[in-house]
MIVO-473747 format. One record per atom (N, C-alpha, C): residue number from 0; residue in three letters; atom name; x, y, z. Coordinates in steps of 0.02 Angstrom, whole numbers, plus 50000, padded with zeros to 5 digits. Example, Ala and Ser with C-alpha at 12.3 -4.5 7.8 and 13.67 -1.06 7.14 Angstrom:
2
 num residu atome  east north    up
   0    ALA     N 50660 49716 50390
   0    ALA    CA 50615 49775 50390
   0    ALA     C 50660 49835 50390
   1    SER     N 50642 49888 50354
   1    SER    CA 50684 49947 50357
   1    SER     C 50645 50002 50394
This chain:
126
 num residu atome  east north    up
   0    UNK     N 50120 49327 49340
   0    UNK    CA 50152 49362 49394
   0    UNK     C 50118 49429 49407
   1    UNK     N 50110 49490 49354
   1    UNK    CA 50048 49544 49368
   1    UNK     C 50006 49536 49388
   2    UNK     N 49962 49503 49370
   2    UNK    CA 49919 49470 49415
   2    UNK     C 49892 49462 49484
   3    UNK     N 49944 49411 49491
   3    UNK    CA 49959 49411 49585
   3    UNK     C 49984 49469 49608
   4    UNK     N 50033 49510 49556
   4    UNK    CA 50067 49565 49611
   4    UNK     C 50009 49596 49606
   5    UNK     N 49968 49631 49572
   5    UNK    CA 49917 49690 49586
   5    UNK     C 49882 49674 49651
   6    UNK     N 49849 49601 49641
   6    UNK    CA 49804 49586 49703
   6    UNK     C 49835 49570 49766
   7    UNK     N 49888 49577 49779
   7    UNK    CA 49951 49543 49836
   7    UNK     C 49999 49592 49837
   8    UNK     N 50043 49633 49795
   8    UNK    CA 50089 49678 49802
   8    UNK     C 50058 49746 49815
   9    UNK     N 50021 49751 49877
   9    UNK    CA 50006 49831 49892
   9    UNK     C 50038 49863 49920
  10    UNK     N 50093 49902 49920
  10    UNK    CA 50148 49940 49954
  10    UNK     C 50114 49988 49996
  11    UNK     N 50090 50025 49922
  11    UNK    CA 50059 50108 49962
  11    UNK     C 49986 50091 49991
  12    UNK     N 49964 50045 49978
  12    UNK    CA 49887 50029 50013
  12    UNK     C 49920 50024 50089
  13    UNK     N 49950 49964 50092
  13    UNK    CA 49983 49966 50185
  13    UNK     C 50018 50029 50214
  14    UNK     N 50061 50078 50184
  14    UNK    CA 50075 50127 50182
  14    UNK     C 50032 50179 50218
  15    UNK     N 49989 50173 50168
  15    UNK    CA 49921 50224 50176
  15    UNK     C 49879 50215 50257
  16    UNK     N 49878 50129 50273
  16    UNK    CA 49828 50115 50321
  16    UNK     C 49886 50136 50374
  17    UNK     N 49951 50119 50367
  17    UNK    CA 49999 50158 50419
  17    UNK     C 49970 50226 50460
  18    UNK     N 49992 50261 50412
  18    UNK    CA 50001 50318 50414
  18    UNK     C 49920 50359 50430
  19    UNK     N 49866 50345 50412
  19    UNK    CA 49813 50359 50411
  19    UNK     C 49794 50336 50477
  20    UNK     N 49815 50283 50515
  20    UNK    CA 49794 50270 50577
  20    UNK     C 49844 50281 50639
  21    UNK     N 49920 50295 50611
  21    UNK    CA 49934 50343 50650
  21    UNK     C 49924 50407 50672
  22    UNK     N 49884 50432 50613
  22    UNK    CA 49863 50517 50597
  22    UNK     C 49807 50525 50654
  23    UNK     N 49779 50476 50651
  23    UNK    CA 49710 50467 50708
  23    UNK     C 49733 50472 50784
  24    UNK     N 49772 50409 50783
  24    UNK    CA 49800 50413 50856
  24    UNK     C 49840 50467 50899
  25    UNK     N 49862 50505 50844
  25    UNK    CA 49900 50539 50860
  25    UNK     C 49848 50643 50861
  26    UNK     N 49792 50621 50818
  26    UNK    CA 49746 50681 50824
  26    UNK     C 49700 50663 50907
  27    UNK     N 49676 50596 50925
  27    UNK    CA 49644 50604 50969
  27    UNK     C 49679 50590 51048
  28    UNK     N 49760 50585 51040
  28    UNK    CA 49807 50589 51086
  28    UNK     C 49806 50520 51103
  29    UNK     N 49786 50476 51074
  29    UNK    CA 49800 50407 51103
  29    UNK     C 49868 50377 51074
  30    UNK     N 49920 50343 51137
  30    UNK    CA 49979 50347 51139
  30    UNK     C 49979 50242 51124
  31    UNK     N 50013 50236 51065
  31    UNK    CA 50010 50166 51052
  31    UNK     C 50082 50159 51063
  32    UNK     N 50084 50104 51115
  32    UNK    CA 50154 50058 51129
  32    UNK     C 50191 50021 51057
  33    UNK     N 50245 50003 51074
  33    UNK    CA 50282 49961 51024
  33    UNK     C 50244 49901 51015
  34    UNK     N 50205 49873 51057
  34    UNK    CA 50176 49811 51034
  34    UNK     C 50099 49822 51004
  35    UNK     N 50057 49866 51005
  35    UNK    CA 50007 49881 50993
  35    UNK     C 50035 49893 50909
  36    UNK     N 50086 49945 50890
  36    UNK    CA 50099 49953 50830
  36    UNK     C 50158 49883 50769
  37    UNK     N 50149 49857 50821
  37    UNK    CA 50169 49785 50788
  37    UNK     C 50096 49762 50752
  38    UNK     N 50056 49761 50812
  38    UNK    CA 49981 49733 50781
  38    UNK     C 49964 49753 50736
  39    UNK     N 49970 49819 50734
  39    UNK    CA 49936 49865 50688
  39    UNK     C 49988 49857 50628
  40    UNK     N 50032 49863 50606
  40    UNK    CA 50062 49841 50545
  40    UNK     C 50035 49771 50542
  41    UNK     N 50045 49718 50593
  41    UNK    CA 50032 49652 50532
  41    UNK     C 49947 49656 50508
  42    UNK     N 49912 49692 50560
  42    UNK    CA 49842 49678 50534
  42    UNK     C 49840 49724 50466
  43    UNK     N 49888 49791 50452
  43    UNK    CA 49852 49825 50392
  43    UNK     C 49881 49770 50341
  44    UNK     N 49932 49730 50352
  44    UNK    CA 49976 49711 50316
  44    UNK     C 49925 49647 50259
  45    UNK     N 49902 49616 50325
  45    UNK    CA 49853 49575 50287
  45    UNK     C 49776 49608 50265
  46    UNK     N 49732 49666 50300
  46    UNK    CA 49683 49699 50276
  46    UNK     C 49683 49708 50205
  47    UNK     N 49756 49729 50176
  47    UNK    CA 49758 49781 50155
  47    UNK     C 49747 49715 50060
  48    UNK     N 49769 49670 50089
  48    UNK    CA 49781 49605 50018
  48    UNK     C 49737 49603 49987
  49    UNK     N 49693 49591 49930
  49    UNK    CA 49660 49609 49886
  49    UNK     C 49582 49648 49861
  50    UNK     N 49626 49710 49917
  50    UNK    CA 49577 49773 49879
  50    UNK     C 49604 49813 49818
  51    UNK     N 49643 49802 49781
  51    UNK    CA 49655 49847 49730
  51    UNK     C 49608 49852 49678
  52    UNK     N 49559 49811 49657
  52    UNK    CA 49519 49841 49614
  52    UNK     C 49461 49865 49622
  53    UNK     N 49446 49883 49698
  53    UNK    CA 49395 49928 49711
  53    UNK     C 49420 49990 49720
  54    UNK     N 49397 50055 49680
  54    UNK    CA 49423 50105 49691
  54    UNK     C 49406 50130 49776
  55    UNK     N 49449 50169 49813
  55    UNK    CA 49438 50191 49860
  55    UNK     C 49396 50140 49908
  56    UNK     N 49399 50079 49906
  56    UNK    CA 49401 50040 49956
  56    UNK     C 49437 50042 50010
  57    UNK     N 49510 50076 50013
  57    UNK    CA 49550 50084 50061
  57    UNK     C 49520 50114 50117
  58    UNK     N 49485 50158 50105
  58    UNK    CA 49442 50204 50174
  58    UNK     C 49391 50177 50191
  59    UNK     N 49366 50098 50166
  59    UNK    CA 49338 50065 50219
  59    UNK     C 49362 50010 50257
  60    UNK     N 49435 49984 50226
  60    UNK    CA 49463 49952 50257
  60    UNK     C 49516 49993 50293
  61    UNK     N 49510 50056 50290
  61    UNK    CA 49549 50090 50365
  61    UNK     C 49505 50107 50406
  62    UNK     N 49432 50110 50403
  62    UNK    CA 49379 50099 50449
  62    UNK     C 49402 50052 50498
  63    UNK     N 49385 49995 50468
  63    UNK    CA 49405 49928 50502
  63    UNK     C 49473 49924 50547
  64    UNK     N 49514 49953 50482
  64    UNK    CA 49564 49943 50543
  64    UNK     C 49587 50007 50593
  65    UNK     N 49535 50041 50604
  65    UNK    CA 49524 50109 50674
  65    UNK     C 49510 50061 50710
  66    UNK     N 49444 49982 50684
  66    UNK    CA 49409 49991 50747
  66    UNK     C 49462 49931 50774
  67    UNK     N 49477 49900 50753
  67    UNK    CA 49548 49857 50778
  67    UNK     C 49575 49880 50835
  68    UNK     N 49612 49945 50821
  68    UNK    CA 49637 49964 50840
  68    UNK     C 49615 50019 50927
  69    UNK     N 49534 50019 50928
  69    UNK    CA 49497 50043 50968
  69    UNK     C 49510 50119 50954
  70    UNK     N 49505 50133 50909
  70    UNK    CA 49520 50216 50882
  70    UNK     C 49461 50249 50881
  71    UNK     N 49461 50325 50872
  71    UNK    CA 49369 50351 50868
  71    UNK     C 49355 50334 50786
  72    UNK     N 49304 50321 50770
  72    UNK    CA 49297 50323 50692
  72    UNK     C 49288 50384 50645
  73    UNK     N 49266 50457 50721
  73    UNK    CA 49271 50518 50693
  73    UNK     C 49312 50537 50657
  74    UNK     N 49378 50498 50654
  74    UNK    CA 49434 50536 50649
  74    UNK     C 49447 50529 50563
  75    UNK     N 49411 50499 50535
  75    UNK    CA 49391 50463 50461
  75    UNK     C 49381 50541 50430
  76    UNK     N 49322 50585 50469
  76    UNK    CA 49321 50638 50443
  76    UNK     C 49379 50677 50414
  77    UNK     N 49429 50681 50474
  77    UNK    CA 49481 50725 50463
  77    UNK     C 49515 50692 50380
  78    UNK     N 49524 50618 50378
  78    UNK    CA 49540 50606 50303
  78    UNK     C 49483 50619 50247
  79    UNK     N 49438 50610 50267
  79    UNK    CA 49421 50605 50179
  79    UNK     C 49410 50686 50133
  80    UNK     N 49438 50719 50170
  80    UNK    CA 49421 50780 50133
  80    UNK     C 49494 50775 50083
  81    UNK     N 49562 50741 50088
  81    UNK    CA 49610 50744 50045
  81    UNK     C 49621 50639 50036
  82    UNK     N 49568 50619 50040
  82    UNK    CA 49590 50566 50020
  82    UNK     C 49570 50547 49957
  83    UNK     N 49550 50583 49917
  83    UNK    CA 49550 50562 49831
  83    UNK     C 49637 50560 49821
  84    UNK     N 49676 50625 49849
  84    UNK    CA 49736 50648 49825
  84    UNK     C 49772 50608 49858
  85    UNK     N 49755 50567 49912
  85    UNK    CA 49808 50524 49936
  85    UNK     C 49781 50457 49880
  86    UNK     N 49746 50460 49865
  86    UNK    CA 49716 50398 49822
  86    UNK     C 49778 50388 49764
  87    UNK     N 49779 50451 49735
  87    UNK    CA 49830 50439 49685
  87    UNK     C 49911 50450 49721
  88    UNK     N 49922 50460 49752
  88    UNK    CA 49995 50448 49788
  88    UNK     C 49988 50389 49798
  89    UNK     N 49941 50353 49829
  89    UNK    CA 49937 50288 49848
  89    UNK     C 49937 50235 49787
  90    UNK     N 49931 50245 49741
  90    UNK    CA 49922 50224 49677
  90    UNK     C 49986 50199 49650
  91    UNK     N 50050 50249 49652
  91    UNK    CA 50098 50261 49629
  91    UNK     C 50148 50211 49640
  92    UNK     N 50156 50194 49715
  92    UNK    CA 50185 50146 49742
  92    UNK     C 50173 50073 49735
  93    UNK     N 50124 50070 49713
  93    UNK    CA 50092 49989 49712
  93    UNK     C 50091 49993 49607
  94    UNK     N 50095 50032 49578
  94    UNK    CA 50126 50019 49507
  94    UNK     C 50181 50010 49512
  95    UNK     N 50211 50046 49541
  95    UNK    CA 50292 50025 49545
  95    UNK     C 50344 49961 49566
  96    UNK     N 50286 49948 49641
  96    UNK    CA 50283 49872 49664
  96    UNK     C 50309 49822 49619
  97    UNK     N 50225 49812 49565
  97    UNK    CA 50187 49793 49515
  97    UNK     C 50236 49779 49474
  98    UNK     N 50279 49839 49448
  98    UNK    CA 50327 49846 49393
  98    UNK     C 50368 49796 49405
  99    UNK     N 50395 49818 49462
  99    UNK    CA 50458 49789 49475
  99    UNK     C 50479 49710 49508
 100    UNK     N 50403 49696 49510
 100    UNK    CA 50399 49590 49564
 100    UNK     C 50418 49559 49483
 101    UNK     N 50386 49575 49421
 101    UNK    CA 50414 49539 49370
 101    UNK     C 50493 49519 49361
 102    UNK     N 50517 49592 49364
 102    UNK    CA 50606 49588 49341
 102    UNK     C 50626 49545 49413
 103    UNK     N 50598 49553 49472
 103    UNK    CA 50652 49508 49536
 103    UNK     C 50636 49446 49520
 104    UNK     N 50571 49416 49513
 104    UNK    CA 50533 49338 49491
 104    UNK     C 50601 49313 49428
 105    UNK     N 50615 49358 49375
 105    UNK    CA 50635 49330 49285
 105    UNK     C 50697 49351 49332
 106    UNK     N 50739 49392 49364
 106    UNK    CA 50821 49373 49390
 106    UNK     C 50836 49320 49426
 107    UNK     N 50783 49303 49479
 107    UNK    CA 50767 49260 49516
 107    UNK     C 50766 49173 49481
 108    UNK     N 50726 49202 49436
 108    UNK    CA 50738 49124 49414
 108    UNK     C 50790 49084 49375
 109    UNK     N 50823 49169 49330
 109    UNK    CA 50882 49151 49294
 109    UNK     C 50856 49164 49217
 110    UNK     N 50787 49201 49225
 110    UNK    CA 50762 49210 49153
 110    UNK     C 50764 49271 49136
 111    UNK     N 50779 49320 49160
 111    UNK    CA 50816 49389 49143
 111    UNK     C 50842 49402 49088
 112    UNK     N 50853 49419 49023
 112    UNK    CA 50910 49454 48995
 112    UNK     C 50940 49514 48989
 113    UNK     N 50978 49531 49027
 113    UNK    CA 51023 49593 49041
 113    UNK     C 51022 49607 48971
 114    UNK     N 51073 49594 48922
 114    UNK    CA 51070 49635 48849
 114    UNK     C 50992 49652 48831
 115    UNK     N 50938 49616 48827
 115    UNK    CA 50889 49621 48790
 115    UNK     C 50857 49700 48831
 116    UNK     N 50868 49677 48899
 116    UNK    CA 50853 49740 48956
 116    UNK     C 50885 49806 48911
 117    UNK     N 50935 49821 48916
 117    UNK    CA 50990 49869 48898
 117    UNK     C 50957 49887 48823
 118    UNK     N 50941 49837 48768
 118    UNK    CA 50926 49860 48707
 118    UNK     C 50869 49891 48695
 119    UNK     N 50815 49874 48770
 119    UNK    CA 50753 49881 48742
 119    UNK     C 50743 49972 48788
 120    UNK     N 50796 49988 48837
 120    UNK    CA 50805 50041 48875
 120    UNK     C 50824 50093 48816
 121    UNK     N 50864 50055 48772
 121    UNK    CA 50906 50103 48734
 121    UNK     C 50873 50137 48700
 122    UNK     N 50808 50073 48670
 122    UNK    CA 50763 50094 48608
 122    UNK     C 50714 50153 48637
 123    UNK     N 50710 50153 48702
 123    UNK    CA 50654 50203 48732
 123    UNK     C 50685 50274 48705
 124    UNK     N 50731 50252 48753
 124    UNK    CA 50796 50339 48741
 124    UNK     C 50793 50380 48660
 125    UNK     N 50766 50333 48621
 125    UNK    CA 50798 50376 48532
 125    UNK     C 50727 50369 48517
């Protein structure tokens, strides 16, 4: 199940291509409709599926998806001067993802144990 979630559960990678290509549209005044930003979520949605183990691959697959989107590619500049630091924000969310597709998969299936959960929480605490 880790596995698949790392290479398939990217939260903050799609997150990131959000937000990073709204940042654009919205620096070079280009005004995207409700249906244009439909596109643009499902395309980061699928771009975005198994880049996690290239570091900072994300800023070339938000290249890609500027040009999708018919965006300037100048606008790349304006990110990469803080995109190491979004690198690790972006990081954060997709461990957490990660963490958490195991426990819904083992409740999900009925293979969970709540006590063992609780004992092994407890043991952290002391």
């Amino acid at each position: 199940m880790v596995p698949t979630g790392y290479t398939f559960n990217l939260d903050g990678a799609s997150i990131y291509l959000g937000i990073g290509t709204l940042f654009v549209a919205q620096l070079y005044g280009v005004h995207l409709g409700l249906q244009e930003q439909i596109v643009l979520v499902l395309t980061m949605v699928v771009t975005s599926e198994g880049a996690a183990g290239v570091p900072g691959f994300m800023f070339v697959i938000l290249l890609t998806t500027l040009a999708s989107a018919g965006l300037p590619f100048e606008g790349l500049a304006f990110i990469a001067g803080v995109h190491r630091i979004m690198d690790m924000g972006r990081t954060a969310p997709n461990v957490v993802g990660n963490a958490l597709a195991p426990l819904v998969i083992a409740r999900w299936e009925g293979q969970y144990d709540a006590e063992k959960g609780k004992a092994y929480v407890a043991s952290l605490d002391a």
